[in-house]
N, C-alpha and C positions, 0 to 999 in steps of 0.2 A: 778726473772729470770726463775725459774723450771715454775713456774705458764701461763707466757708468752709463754715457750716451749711447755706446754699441750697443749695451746690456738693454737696454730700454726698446733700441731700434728694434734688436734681432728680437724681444717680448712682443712687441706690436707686430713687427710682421706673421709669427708663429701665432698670435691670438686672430690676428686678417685670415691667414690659413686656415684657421684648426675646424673652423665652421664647416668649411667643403670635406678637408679630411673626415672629419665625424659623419655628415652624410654619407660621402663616398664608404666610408666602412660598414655603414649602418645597409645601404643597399648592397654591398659584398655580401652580409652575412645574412640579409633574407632572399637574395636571391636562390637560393638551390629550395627554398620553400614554396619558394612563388612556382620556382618549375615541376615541384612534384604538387603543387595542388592545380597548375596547368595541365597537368598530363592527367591526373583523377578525373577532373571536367571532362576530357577528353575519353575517355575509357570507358567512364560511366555513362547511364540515358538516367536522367530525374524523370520524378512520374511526370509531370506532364511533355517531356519528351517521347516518354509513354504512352499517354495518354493521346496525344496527338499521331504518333507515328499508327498505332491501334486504330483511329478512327479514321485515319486514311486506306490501311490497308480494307477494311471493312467497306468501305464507299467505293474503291476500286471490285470488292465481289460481288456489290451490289451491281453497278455496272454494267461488270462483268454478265450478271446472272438476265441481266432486262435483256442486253443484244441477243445473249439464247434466246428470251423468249421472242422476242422479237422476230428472230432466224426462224422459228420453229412456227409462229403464226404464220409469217410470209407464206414457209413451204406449205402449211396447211391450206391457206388459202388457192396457192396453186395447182394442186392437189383437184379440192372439190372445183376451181373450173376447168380444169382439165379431165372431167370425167363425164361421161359422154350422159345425155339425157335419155329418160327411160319413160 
């Protein structure tokens, strides 16, 4: 009878366990998954990371391109008043 009660005890505790255990193995065996599809995310640009990084660099030569003209009217400007009247 006591032998049957252990039998029973040490089934319940092992069925309270087995829950965590089965997770716990279940995330063992997709982690080395999660970390190579972590590392592909990371390696790779998706188009709209594409897309996006594209139309900054663009916006920046735009920019870029106005301050020249901008620099280059300035000098124009100082140019024709600094040029003596005739």
């Amino acid at each position: 009878m006591r032998r049957e009660f252990y039998r029973l005890a040490a089934v319940a505790a092992l069925a309270a366990l087995l829950p965590g255990c089965v997770s716990t193995a279940v995330a063992v065996v997709k982690a080395p998954f999660q970390v190579v599809g972590q590392t592909a995310d990371w390696l790779t640009v998706s188009q709209d990371e594409a897309d996006r990084n594209r139309g900054r660099e663009i916006r920046r030569n735009e920019e870029r391109d106005a301050k020249a003209a901008r620099k280059a009217a300035k000098r124009e400007r100082e140019r024709l008043e600094d040029r003596p009247e005739r």
